[in-house]
N, C-alpha and C positions, 0 to 999 in steps of 0.2 A: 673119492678122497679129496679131489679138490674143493667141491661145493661142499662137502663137510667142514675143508678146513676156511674154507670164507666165511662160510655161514656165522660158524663159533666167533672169526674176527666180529664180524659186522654183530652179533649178540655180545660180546663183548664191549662194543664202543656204547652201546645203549643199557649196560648193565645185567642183561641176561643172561642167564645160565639156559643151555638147549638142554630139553628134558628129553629128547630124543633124536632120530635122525632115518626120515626114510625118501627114497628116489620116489616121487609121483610117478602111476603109471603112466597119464599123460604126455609127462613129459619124454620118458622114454620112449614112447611109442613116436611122438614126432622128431625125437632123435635119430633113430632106425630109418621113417621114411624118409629125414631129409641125409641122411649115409648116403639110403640106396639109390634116390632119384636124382638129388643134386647133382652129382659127378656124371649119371646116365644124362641128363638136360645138358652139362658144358659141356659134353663129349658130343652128340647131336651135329654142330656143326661142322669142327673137324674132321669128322668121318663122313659125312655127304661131304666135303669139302674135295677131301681127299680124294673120295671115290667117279667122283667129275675128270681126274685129271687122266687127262688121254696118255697114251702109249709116247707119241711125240714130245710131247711136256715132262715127262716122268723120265726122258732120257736125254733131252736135252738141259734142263733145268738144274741151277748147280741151288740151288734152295735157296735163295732171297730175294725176296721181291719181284721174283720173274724177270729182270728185265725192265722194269718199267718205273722205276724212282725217277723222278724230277717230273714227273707228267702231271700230278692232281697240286691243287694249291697249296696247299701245306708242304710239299714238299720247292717248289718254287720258293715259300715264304723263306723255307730252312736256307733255301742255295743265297737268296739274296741278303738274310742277316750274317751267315757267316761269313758271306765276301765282303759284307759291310764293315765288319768288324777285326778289324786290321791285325790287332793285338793277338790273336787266337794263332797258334801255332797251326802246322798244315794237320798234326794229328788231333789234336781238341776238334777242327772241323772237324775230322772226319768221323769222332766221335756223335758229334753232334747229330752230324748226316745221319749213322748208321741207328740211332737212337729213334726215329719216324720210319724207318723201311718197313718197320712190320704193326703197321698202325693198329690193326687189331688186337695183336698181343699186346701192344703198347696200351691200350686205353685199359684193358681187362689187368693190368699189371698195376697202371695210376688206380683203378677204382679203389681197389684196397688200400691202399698207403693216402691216395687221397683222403678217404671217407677215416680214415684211424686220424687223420692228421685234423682235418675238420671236428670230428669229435672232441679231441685232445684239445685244442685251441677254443672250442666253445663252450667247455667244463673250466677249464681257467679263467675264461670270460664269467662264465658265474658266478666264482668266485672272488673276483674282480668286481663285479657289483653287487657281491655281498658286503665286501669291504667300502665299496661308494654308499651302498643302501645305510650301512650300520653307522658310516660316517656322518652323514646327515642328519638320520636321526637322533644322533648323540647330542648332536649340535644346538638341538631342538632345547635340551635338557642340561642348562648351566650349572649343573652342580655336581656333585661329587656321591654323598651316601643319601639315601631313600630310607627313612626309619616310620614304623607303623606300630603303634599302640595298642595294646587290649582293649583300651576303653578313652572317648576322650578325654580331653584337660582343656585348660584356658592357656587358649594360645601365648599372651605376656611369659606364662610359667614356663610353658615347652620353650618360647626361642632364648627366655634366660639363662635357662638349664644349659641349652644346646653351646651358648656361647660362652659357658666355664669351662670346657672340655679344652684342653690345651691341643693346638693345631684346630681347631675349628675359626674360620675367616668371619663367616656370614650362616646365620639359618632364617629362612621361614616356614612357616604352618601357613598349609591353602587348603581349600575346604574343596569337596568333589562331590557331585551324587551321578544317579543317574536316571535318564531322563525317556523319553519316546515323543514324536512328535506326534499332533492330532491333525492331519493332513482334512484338507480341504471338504473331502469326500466322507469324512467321520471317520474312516479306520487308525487306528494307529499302524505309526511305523515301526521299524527292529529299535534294537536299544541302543544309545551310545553314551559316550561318557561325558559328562560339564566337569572343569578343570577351572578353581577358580582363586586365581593367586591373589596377591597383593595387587595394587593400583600401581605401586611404583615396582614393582618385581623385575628385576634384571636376570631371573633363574631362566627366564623363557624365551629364546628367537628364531622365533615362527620365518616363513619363508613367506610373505605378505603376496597373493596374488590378484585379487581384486578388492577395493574398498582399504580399509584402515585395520590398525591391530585398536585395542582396549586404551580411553583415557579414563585418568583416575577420576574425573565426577561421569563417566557412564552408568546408568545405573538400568536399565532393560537390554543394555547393548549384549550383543552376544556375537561369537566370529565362529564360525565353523569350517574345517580342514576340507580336505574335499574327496575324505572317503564317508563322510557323511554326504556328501553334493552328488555322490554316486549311486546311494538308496536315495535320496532325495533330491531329483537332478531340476525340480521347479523351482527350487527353490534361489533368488537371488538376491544381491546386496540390495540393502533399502526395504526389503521386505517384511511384512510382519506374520511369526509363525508363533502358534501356541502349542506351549511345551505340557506335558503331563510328568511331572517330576511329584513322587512320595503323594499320590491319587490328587494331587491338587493341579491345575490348569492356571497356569501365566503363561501372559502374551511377552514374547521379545521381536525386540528390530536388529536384521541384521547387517552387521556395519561392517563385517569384512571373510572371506575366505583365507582360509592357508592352508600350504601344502603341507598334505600329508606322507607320511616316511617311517611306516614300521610302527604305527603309533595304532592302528585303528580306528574306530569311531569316537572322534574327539571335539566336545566344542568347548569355548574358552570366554567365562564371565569375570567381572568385578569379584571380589571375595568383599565387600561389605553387604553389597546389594543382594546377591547369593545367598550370601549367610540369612539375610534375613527372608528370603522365599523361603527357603527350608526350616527355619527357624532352629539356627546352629548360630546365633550372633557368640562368636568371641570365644570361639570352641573348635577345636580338631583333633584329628585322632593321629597325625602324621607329621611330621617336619622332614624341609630339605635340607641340604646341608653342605657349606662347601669345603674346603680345607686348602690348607695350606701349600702343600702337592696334590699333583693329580695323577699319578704314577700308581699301577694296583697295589703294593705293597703297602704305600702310605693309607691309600683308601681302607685297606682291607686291616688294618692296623689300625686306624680313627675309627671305622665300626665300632669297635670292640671295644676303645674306648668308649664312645660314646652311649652305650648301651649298658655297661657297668655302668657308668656315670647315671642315668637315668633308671633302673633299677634301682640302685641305690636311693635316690628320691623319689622312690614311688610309685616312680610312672612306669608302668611295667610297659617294657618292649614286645611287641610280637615278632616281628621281622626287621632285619637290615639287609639293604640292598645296594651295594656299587653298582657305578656306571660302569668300572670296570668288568663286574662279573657278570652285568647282563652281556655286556658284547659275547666277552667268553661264550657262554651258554648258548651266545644264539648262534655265535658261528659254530660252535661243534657241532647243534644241528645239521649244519646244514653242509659240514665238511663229512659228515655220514654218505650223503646223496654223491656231494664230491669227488669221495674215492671208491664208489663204487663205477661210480663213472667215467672215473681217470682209468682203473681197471679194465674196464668195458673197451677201451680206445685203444691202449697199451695192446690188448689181444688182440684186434684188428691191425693195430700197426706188426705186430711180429707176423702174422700171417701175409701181411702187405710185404712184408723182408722175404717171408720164404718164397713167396709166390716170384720175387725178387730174382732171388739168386736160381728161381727154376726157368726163367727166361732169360739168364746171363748164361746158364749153362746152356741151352737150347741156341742160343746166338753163336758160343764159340762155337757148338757143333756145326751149324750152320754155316759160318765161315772159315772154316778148317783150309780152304783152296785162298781165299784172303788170306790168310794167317801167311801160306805157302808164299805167295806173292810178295809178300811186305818181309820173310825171309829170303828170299831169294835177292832182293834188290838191297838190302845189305840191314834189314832192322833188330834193333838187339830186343834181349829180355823186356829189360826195362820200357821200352815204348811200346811194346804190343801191351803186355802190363798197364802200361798208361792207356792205352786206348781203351780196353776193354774197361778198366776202375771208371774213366771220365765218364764213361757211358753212363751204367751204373748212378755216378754221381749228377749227374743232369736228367734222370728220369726223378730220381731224389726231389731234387729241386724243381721241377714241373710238378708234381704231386705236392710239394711244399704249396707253391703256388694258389693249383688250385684249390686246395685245403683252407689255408689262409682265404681267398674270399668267400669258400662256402661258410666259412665258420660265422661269417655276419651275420647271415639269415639262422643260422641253425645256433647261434648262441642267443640273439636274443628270446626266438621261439624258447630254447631250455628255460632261458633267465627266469622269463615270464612263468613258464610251467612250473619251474620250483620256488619262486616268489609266492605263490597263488595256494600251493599246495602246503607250506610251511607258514605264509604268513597271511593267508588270503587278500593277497596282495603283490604284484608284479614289482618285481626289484630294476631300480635304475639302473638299467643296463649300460656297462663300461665292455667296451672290446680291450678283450687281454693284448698289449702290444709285446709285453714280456711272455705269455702264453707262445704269441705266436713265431721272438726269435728263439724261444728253447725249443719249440718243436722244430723250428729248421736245424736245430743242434742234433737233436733228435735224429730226424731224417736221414744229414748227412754220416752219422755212424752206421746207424741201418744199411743204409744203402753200400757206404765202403764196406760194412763188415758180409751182407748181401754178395757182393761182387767180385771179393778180394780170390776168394779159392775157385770162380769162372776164368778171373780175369789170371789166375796164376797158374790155372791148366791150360789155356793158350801161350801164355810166355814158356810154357816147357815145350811144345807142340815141334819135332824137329824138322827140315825138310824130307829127311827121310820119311818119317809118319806120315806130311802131308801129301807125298807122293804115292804112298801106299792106300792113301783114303781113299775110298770110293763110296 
């Protein structure tokens, strides 16, 4: 029921209707075996474990820790930070203490709650450098709507047009083809795209990394990003490459690299000099355009202007396109993978809570003669309460911990994987700082809510009971 009902969401977010719905045998079949074997594999140890312990041990032994806390380093670490730290009541320590006694429950407890919190923290990271990645390359692209013609016109006609629409600041027409290089060896390379504005164009700023951007008397110059410099990594500034653009073969020199950001394979020439390789002088099938606001409503409202407007003269529209609405588009891609992910983590973290609250329960039992003690010398509700919740609360937060630094290596590994996979290209990866205080937000409910009905069947525990226990 469940994978049916995600399924339907996740066909939903991409416009699908499911035309059916069945369990792969596969898949149920490694479900069954990891049932049956998984729990037989963690059971393994505790039960050799168990079955070692002699006659003397099994009756001397009141269940924790044997006897032997403060002997291995970690536990020395625990004695000298809590006596370090002045400010911690005598119970918080002893919280803290009781928290390392049973280090191997302790680590098999953090794996879970860890590994859900890492995950969690590294799907936001993601998303965090989807929002860096789509920032960038927005940057790239100074203008507002993207309009694309049926058929060319003379550019004078298009940016006159373009600048009688009311709210329109600024338009230009750039002419584009595309190209392959003829490397060294004769073969040609894959294809990318030449982008070739104005000489004085202000719509375009490139992230300059070696060499120069375009002057307006360049005329063979040419500057390529550097996911062309990735299929073609011989290539450097000062260099002379010949291009095969529309079966014809011109030589350019190239005069600079920039970064590329979402954009693909892109190189950037003169629009006079261009035009006339191609033999497009004083013609384009496109105009950019800026407006007044840059807010999607305004954008998406100047479209619509703008395209009546030109329709109406003739020039038949095929497409408009905001910068607004590509962001849109691409982040919904990619918030698909997102919340599947978020998902994925979430389920981990509740299983990290319940395995939680199954080693809070397993500790009060275990300390049932503690409990007796700390009644007997006069402790109320409330503080055993407190002890057992702090517990609780501090395994929380160690699990936060190491969560938060796995997530560095394991966010940008994702970042990269769904950069590559959506864009064929690795997204600048930003670590979520806000990712990683809501997961400690996260955490600390977990873990109180985890702990709260362990820690609230020890505060009822009476002496009488604990004198009855055995």
């Amino acid at each position: 029921m469940a994978a049916y009902a995600f399924t339907g969401y996740l066909a939903g977010l991409i416009n699908f209707d499911l035309a059916g719905f069945r369990i792969p045998p596969q898949a149920l079949a490694l479900e069954v075996a990891v049932g049956l074997i998984v729990p037989l594999l963690a059971a393994l140890y505790p039960i050799f474990s168990g079955a070692r312990v002699t006659v003397r041990e099994a009756l001397s032994t009141y269940g924790l820790g044997k006897g032997r806390f403060g002997m291995s380093l970690i536990d020395r670490l625990v004695e000298e930070v809590t006596s370090a730290i002045r400010a911690l009541s005598r119970p918080m320590r002893l919280s803290l203490r009781n928290t390392f006694r049973r280090k191997g429950r302790l680590a098999l407890t953090l794996s879970t709650l860890t590994l859900g919190g890492a995950i969690f923290i590294a799907v936001l990271s993601v998303h965090a450098s989807l929002l860096t990645t789509l920032d960038d390359a927005l940057t790239y692209w100074n203008y507002d709507i993207e309009v694309d013609f049926a058929h060319s016109h003379r550019i004078p006609k298009i940016e006159r047009e373009a600048m009688r629409v009311p709210g329109v600041v600024d338009a230009e027409s750039w002419t584009g083809n595309t190209a392959r290089r003829i490397r060294p060896d004769g073969h040609e390379g894959p294809n990318f795209s030449i982008v070739a504005p104005r000489a004085d164009t202000n719509l375009i700023q490139p992230t300059v990394l070696e060499g120069r951007w375009l002057l307006p008397d360049d005329e063979n110059a040419i500057v390529v990003n550097t996911y062309v410099i990735e299929e073609e990594p011989d290539i450097k500034v000062g260099d002379e490459i010949v291009l095969k653009i529309e079966a014809r073969e011109t030589t350019w020199r190239v005069v600079g690299i920039v970064k590329g950001v979402m954009t693909g394979r892109i190189a950037y020439a003169n629009q006079p000099y261009f035009a006339r390789v191609i033999r497009f002088v004083g013609r384009s099938s496109g105009v950019q355009i800026i407006g007044e606001r840059h807010d999607p409503a305004f954008q998406s409202e100047l479209a619509k202007k703008v395209k009546e407007h030109f329709d109406s003269r003739g020039l038949r529209v095929s497409s408009t396109e905001t910068i607004a609405s590509i962001r849109e588009n691409v982040e919904f891609q990619f918030n698909i993978i997102v919340v599947f992910l978020s998902i994925m983590a979430i389920l981990i973290a509740i299983v990290g809570g319940l395995g939680l609250m199954g080693t809070m329960s397993i500790n009060v039992i275990e300390r049932t003669r503690e409990i007796g003690v700390m009644r007997a010398v006069g402790a109320s509700d409330g503080s055993v309460l407190k002890i057992f919740m702090a517990e609780g609360l501090f395994i929380g937060v160690l699990s936060w911990f190491i969560g938060a630094i796995l997530a560095l290596p394991i966010g940008k590994l994702l970042s990269d994987a769904v950069g590559i996979a959506f864009t064929d290209f690795p997204l600048n990866y930003t670590f979520s700082i806000n990712g990683t205080l809501l997961w400690l937000a996260v955490v600390l409910i977990l873990a109180a809510m985890a702990s709260f009905l362990p820690a609230r069947s020890a505060s009822r525990l009476t002496v009488r009971e604990v004198l009855a226990y055995e």
